[in-house]
C-alpha positions in Angstrom: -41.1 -10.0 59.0 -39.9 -12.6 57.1 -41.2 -11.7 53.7 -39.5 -8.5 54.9 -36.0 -9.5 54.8 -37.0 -11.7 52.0 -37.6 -8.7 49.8 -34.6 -6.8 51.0 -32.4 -10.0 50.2 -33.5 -9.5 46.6 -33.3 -6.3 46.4 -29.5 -6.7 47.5 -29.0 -9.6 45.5 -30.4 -7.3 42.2 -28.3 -4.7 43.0 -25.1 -6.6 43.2 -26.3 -8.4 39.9 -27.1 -5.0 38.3 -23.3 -3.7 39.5 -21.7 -6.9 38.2 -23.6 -6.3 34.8 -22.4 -2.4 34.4 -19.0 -3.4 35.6 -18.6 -6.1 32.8 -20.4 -3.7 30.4 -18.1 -1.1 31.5 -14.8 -3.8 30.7 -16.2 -4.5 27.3 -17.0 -1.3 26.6 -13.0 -0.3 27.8 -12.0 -3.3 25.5 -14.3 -2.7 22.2 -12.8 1.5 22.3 -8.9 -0.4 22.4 -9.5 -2.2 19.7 -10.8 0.6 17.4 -8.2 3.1 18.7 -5.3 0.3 17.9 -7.2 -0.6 15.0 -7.0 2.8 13.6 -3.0 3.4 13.9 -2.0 -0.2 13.4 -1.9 -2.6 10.4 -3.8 -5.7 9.5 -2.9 -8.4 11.9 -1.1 -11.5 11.2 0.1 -14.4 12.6 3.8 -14.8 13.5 6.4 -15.8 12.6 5.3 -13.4 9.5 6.5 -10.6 7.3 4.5 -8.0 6.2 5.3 -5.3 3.3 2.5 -2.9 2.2 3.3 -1.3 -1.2 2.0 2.3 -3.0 1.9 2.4 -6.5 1.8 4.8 -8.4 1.3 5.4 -12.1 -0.7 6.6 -14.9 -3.6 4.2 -16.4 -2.4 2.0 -19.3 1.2 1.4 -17.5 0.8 -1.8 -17.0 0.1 -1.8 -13.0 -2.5 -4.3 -13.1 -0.5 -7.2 -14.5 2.3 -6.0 -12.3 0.7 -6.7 -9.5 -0.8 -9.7 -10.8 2.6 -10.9 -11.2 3.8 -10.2 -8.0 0.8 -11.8 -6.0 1.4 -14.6 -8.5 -2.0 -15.1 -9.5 -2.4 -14.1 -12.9 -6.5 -14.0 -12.4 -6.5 -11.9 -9.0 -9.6 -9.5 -7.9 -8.6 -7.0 -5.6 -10.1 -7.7 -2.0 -11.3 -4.1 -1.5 -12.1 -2.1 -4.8 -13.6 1.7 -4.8 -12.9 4.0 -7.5 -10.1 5.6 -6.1 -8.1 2.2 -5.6 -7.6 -1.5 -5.9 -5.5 -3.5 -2.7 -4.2 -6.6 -3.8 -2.6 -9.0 -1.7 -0.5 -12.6 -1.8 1.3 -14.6 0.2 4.9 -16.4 0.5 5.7 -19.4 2.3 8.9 -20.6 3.2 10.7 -22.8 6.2 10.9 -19.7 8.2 8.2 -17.3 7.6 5.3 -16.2 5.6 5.6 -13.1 3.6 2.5 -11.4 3.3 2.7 -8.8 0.4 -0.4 -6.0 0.5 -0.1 -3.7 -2.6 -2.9 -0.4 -3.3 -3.0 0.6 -6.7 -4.3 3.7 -7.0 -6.7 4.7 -9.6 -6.6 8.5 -10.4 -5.1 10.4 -13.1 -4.5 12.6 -10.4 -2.6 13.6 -7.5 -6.1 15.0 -5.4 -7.6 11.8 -6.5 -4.6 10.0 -4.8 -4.9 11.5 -1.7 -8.2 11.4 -1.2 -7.8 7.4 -1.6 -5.2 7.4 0.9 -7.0 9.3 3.3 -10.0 6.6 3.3 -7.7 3.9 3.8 -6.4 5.6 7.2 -10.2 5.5 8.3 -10.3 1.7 7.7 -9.9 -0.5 11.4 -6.2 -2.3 10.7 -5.3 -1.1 6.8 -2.4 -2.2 5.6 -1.9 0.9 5.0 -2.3 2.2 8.0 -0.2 5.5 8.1 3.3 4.8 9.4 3.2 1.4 8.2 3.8 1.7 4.1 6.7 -0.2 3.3 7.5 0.4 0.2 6.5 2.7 -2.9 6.7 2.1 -7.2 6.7 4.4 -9.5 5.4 2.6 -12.8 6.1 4.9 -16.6 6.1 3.2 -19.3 7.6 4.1 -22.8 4.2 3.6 -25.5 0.6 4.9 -25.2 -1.7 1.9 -23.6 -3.9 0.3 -26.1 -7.8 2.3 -26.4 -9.5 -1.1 -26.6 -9.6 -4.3 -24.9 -10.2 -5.5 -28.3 -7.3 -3.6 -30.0 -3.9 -5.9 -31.3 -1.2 -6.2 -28.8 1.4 -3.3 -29.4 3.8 -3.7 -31.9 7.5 -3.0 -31.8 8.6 0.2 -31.9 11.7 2.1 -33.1 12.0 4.1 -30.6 10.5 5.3 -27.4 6.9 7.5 -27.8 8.1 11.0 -26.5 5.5 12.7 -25.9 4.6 9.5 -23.4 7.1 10.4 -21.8 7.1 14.1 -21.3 3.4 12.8 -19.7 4.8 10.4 -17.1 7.4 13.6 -16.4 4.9 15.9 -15.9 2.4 14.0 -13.6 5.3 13.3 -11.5 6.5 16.9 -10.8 8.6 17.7 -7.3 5.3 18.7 -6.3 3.4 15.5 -6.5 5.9 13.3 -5.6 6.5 15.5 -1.9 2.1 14.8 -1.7 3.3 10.8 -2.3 5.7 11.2 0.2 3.5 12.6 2.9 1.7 9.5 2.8 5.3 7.6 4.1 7.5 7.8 6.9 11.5 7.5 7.5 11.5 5.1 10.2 9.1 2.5 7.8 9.6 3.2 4.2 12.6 0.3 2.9 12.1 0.4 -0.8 11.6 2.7 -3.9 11.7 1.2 -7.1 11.2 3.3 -10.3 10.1 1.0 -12.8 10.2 1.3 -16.8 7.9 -0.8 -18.4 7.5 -2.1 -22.1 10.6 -2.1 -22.8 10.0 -5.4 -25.2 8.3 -3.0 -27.6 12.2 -1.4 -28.3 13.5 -2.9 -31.7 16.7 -2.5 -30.1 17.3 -3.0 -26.0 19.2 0.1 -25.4 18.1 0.0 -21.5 20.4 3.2 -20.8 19.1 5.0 -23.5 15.5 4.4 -22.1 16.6 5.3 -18.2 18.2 8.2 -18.9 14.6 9.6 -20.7 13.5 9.3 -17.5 16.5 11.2 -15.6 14.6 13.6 -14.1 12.2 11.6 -12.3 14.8 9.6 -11.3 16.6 11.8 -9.9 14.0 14.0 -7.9 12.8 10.6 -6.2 16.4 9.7 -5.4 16.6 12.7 -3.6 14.0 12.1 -1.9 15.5 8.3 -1.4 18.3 9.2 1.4 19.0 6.3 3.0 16.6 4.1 1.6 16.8 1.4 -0.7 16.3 2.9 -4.4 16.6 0.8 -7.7 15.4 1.6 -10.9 14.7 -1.2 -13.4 14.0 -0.9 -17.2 11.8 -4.1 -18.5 8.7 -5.4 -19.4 5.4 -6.3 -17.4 4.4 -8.4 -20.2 7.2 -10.6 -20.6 8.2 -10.5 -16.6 11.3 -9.3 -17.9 13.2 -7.8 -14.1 9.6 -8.9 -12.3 11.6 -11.7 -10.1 14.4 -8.8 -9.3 11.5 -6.8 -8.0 10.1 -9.7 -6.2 13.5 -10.2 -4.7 13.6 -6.9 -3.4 9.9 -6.3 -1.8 10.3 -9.5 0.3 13.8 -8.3 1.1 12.2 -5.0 2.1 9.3 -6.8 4.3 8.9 -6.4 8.2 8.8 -8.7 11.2 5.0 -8.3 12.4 6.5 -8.1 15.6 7.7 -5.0 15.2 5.2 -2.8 14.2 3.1 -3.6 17.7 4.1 0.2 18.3 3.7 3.8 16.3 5.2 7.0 16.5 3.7 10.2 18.4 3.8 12.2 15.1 2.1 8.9 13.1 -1.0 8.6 16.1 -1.1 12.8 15.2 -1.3 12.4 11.5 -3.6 9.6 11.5 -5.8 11.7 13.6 -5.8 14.8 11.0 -6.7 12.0 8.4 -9.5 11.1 10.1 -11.1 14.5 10.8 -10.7 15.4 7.3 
């Protein structure tokens, strides 16, 4: 009798252990599919008080995006922290009394615009991206007015009398109406605070005619201001090189930077499209 009730106590006792076990599994399981679902719609984490602002850019290779961004991360020898062939994302930090300013920027890689969104699309399938979809901050458009050195080992540029044209006509054609309306699938109204159209090498110019320069490129301007409606939109002829209208830049992506207590939440239509992204 007694070895009985002895077997039947542990047999209770395993079964209540056993149902313990499957209920935590069951709670960690519950907790491990949050994370990846908020993980897939939300961006990198960071402590507050901080400011986040997660940058496109854009531009054909030899503009000059590299040392941009170099510049702006202010670390003149930075390695990307994730590097594929499609793109490079960068990031650097701000302190001040307040807040942190955390500053993510993707340079993407392609000559072209199927090579772009193929990039963007693995970045959506990435737990916490900066750029997460719904979440970009701000986008640049770099051109630049003189073919990029074919070397490494080739002389620095030399100055020029005037702008190389059929440069130009190149920058103008890559971003058509078309491929700018792909870039700006990739944002949204509600998160996108900055455009900036920047000019580069404009040190090469024996004579700083900035206007004349900005109005080669009146087109683009003009078909990314229209697609700029109430959104900050600046356009700034200078040089990379010399950090000529860098700190202006500067100025304006922390300006353009959000509270990383705000972006706890995302849109219906952003959890939708980051769900097409990742069954593509």
């Amino acid at each position: 009798m007694k070895t009985q009730v002895a077997t039947e106590t542990r047999e209770k006792v395993s079964q209540e252990v056993a149902q313990k076990v499957a209920q935590k599994t069951q709670e960690v399981a519950r907790e491990v599919a949050k994370d990846w679902a908020e993980g897939m719609v939300k961006p990198v984490k960071l402590p507050p008080p901080a400011k986040r602002n997660s940058v496109i850019m854009i531009g054909l290779g030899g503009t000059g995006k590299t040392t941009l961004i170099r510049s702006l991360v202010k670390d003149l020898d930075a390695n990307p922290d994730k590097k594929t062939e499609e793109y490079h994302l960068f990031h650097g930090e701000r302190r001040t009394d307040q807040s942190r300013h955390y500053l993510y920027i993707s340079d993407y890689r392609g000559q072209n615009i199927g090579t772009l969104v193929r990039a963007f699309i693995k970045q959506q399938k990435i737990k916490y991206s900066p750029m997460a979809y719904g979440h970009v901050n701000s986008l640049i458009v770099l051109v630049d007015i003189e073919e990029p050195k074919q070397s490494p080992m080739d002389d620095e540029p030399s100055q020029i009398d005037e702008p190389n044209f059929n440069r130009v006509q190149t920058h103008l054609a890559q971003w058509s109406g078309t491929a700018l309306d792909a870039v700006f699938g990739f944002l949204t109204a509600e998160t996108l605070n900055y455009v900036c159209l920047f000019i580069n090498k404009a040190d090469l110019l024996k004579t700083r005619e900035k206007q004349a320069v900005r109005a080669l490129f009146k087109e683009l301007e003009g078909l990314l201001r229209e697609r700029c409606e109430g959104i900050k939109f600046e356009v700034y002829v200078g040089s990379v090189r010399e950090g000529e209208q860098i700190n202006r830049l500067e100025d304006d992506l922390l300006a353009a930077a959000v509270d990383v207590s705000n972006t706890d939440s995302i849109s219906a239509s952003s959890t939708l499209a980051m769900m097409r992204a990742n069954n593509a």
